[in-house]
C-alpha positions in Angstrom: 159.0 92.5 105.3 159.4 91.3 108.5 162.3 90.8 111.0 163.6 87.6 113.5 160.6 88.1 115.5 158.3 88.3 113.0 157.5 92.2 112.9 156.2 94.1 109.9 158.2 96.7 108.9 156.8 100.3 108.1 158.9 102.6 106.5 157.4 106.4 108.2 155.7 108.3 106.3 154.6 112.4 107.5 151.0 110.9 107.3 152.0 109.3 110.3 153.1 112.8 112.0 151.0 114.8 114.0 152.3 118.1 116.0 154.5 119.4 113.0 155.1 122.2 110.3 158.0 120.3 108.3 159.6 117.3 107.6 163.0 116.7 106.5 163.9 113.3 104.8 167.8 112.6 106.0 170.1 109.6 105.3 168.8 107.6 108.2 164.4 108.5 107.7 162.6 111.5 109.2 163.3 114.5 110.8 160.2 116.4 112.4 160.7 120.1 112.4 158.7 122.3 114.0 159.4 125.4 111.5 159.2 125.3 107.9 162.3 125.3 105.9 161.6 129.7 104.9 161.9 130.2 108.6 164.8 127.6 109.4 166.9 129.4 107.0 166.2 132.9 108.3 167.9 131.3 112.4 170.2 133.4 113.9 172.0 131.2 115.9 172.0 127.2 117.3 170.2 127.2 120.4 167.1 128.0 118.6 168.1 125.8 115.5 168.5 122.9 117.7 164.9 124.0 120.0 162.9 123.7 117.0 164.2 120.4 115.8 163.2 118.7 119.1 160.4 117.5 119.0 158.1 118.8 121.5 154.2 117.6 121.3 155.4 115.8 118.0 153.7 112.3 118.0 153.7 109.7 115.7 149.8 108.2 114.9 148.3 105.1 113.7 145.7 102.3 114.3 146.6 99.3 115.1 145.8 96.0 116.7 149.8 94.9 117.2 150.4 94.1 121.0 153.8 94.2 120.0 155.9 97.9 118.4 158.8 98.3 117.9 159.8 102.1 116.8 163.6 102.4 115.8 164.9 105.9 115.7 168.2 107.7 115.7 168.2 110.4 118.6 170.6 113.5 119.3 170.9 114.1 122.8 172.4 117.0 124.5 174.8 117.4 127.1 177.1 120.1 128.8 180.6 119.8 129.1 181.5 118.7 133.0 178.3 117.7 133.4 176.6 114.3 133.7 174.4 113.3 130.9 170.5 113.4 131.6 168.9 110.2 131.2 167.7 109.0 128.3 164.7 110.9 126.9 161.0 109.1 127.1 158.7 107.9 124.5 155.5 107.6 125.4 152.9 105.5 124.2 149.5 106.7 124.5 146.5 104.3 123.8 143.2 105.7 123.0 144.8 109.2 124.7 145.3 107.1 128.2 149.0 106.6 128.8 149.6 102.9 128.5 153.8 102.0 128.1 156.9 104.4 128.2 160.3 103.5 126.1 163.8 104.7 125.7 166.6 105.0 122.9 170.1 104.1 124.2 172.6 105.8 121.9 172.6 108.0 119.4 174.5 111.2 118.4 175.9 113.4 121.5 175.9 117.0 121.1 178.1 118.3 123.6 177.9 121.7 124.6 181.5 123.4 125.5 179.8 127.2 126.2 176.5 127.3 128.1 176.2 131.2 126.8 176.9 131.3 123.6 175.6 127.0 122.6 178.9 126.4 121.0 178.7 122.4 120.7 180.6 119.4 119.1 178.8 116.1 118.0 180.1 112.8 118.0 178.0 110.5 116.0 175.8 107.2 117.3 174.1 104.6 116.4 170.3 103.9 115.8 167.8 102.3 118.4 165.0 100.9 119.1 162.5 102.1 121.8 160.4 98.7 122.1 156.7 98.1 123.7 155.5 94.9 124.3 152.2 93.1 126.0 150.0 95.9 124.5 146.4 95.5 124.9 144.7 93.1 122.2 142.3 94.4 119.3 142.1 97.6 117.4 143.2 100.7 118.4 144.1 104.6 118.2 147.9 104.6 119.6 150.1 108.3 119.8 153.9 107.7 120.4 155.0 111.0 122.0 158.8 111.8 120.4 160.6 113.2 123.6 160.6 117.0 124.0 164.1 117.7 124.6 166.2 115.3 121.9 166.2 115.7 118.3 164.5 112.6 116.8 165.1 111.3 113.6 162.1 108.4 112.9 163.3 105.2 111.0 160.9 102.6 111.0 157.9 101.0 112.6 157.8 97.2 113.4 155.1 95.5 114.9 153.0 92.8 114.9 150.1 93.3 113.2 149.5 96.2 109.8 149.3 99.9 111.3 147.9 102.5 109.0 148.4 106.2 109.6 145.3 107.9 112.1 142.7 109.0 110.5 141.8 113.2 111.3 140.5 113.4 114.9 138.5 116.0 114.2 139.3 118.0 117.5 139.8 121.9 116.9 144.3 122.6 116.3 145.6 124.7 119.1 148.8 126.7 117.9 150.9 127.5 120.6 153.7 129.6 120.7 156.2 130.2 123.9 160.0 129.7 125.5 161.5 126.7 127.2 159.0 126.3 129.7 156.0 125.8 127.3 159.4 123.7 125.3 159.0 121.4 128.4 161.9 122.2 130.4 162.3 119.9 133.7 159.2 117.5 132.8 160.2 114.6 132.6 157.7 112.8 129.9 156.6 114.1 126.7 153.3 114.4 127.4 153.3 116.1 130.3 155.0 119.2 129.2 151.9 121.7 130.4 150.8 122.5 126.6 150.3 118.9 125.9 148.7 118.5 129.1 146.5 121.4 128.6 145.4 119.7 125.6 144.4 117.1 126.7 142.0 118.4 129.0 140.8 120.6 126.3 140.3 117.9 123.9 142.2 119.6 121.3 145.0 118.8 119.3 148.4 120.6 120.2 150.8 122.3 117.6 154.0 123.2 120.2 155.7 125.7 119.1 157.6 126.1 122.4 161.3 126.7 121.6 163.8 126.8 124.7 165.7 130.5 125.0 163.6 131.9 122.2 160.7 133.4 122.2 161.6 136.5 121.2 159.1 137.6 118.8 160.8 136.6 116.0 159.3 137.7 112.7 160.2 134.1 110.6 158.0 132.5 113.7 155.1 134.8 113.4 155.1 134.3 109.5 155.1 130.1 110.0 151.9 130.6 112.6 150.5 132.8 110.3 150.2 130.5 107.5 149.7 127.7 110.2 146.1 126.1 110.1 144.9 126.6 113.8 141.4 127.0 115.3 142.9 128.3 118.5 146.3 130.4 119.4 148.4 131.1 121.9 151.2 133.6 122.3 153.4 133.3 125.4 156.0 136.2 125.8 158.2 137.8 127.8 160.5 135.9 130.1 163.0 135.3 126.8 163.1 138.4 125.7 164.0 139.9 129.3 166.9 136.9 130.4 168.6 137.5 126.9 167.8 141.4 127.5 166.9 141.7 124.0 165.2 144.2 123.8 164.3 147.8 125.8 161.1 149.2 126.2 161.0 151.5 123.1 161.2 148.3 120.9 159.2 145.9 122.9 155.5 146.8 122.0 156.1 147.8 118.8 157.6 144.0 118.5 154.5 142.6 119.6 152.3 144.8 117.8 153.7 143.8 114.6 154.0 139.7 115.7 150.1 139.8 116.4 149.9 141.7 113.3 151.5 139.0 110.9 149.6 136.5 112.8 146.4 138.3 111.7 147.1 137.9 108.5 146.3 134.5 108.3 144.0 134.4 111.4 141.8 137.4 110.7 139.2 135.8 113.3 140.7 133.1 114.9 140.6 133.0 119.0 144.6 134.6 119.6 145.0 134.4 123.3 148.1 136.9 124.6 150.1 135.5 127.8 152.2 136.9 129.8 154.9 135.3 131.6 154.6 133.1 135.1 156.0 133.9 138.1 160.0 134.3 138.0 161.0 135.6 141.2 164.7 135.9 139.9 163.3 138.3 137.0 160.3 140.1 138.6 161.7 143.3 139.3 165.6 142.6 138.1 166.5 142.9 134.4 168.6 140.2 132.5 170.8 139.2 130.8 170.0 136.0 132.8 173.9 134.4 133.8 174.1 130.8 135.1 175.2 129.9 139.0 176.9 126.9 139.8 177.7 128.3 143.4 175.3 125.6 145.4 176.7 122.9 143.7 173.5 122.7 141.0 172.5 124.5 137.7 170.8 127.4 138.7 169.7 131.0 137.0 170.7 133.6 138.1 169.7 137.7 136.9 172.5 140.2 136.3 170.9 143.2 135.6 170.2 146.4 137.7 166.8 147.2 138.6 167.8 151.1 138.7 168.1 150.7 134.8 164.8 150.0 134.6 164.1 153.9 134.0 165.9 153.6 130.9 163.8 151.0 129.6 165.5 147.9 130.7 162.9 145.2 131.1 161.6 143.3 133.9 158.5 140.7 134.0 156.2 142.9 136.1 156.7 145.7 133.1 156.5 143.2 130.3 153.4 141.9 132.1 151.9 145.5 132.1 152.8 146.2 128.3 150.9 142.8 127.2 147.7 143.9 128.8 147.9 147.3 127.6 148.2 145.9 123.7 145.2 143.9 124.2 143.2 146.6 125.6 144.3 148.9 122.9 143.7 146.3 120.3 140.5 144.8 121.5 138.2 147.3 120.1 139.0 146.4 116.6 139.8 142.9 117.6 137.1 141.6 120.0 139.0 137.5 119.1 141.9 138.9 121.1 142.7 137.8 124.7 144.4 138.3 127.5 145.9 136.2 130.4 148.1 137.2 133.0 150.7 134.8 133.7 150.4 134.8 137.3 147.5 133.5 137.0 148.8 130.0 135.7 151.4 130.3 138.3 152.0 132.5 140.9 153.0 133.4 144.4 150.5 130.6 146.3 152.1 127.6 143.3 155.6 128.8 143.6 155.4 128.6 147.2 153.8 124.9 146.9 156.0 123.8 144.3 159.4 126.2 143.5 161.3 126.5 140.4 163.9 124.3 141.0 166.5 125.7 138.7 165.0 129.3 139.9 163.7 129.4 135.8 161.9 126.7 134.8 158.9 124.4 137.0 158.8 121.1 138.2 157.3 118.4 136.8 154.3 119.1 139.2 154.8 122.9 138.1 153.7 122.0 134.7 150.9 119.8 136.0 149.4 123.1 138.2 149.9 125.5 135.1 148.1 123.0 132.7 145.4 122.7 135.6 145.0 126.5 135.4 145.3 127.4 131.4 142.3 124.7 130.9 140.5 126.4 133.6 140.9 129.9 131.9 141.3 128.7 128.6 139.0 126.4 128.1 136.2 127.1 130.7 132.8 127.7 129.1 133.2 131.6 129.2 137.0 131.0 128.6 138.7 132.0 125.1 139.0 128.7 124.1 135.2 127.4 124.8 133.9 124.5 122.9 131.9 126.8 121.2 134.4 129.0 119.6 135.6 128.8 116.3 
């Protein structure tokens, strides 16, 4: 069919999803998750219910020759009670993997979040929109709209000028990627270029983001989804979660991991599995959580609450967290020589903090993300790195 100004419409498919484990078919189109349905069920609480139905690194895919898309969608944006709302999230429209235009969605559902500790929220429903790109380059080509990282995105239609079919397989090797809000996206500003999707980029792979904001916390339910994931390449990024919800103490914490790289095993016997621990976090380094917020200069920042003396009892910190992670793989990598390790500090640490601080005292900058995709594809993907071409 078309529309006023002459647009096909194509009703969305999941053949035109890339970057997902599930999709749910609502009232309005689709929903991308990025857990299956077994491990949605099994979700403790919201803030991770509502982490894994934003889509971060989803992208729709198609070929194309339109100059002209229109992709209408209804979004569910987030905001805190007494606080302004952020700006509109960002599609963005890569062509041929350059990026090429940027949209937004006005509107939409607004989840409003009346306790920043425990996530308890109200919504008040929206309407649909459009994010619209026009003067695209003529003929045939590859186009990836990047869903934004930090607003649930239900996907209605596509209308454009010209037949769009979904993207045929790339090819590239899948890297699975597992981590908290930072590896989420938290403070970039563009959907693709949250420091996974960047990495990927300049590792010519294709990203499967299973960053989820507040929780990584070696969940079983997320091991089980990655274990029966296909992947040529994964990633686990631990530790600053489980340390600013003080989940756990010592005594359970490497047993925890054991078992999550474990279940991942299952399914991924031989597969690279690269073990990271967390970044710099000057506010955790050496002072357990829980992590509290501080509004006392005016700003959201973090703030740790914890006393360092209790680390004797087992209380965690990132400097013992990182220490644990790199004993695992040394234990483990005589009967696991496709297990890695790679200190987080290496992807940012004292000399990028200093260049470019954690704003909110948690999370990087847009630039931060930029510097720790600059590093991982110099570990990770380096010719003697991990993730080398040549691995499989």
């Amino acid at each position: 069919m078309s529309t006023g100004r002459n647009l096909i419409t194509t009703p969305l498919t999941a053949d035109f999803l890339r970057g997902h484990l599930d999709v749910e078919v609502t009232a309005h189109g689709l929903l991308p998750h990025r857990l299956p349905a077994r491990a949605r069920r099994q979700i403790p609480d919201d803030r991770l219910a509502v982490a894994e139905a934003q889509p971060s690194g989803v992208r729709l895919a198609f070929r194309t020759s339109a100059t002209t898309i229109d992709l209408d969608t209804l979004p569910t944006k987030r905001v805190y009670a007494g606080f302004p709302p952020p700006p509109d999230g960002v599609y963005d429209l890569r062509d041929d993997g350059l990026l090429t235009a940027q949209a937004t969605v006005p509107g939409g559902n607004l989840r409003t979040i009346t306790d920043m500790q425990t996530q308890t929220a109200h919504l008040t429903p929206g309407p649909a929109g459009t994010a619209h790109f026009t003067d695209l380059p003529a003929g045939e080509k590859n186009i990836e709209i990047w869903l934004p990282h930090a607003e649930i995105t239900e996907v209605i239609a596509l209308r454009t000028n010209a037949p769009v079919t979904p993207a045929p397989d790339t090819g590239r090797r899948v890297w699975l990627h597992h981590g908290s809000s930072i590896s989420h996206g938290s403070n970039a500003v563009f959907p693709s270029t949250i420091w996974p999707a960047l990495a990927a980029s300049a590792g010519d792979v294709e990203l499967v983001n299973l960053g989820f904001g507040g929780s990584a916390l070696a969940d079983p339910f997320t091991a089980r989804a990655m274990r029966d994931t296909p992947a040529d390449l994964i990633s686990v990024k631990l530790g600053i979660n489980i340390v600013n919800t003080d989940a756990m103490r010592l005594r359970a914490f490497a047993p925890a991991v054991h078992g999550f790289l474990d279940t991942i095993r299952e399914g991924h016997p031989t597969t690279p599995l690269l073990l990271i621990s967390p970044i710099l976090c000057p506010t955790h380094e050496n002072t357990p959580g829980p992590l509290m917020p501080d509004l006392s200069s005016g700003t959201l920042k973090y703030k740790a609450t914890g006393d360092p003396a209790e680390t004797a009892a087992g209380r965690l910190t990132l400097t013992i967290i990182r220490d644990v992670l790199a004993d695992i793989v040394e234990q483990r990598s005589a009967e696991d020589p496709h297990l890695h390790h790679l200190d987080g500090l290496d992807l940012y640490g004292d000399t990028d903090h200093d260049q470019f601080p954690l704003p909110d005292a948690l999370h990087p900058s847009p630039e931060g993300h930029q510097r720790i995709a600059e590093n991982f594809a110099k570990l990770a993907f380096a010719d003697n790195g991990p993730f080398a071409a040549t691995t499989s």
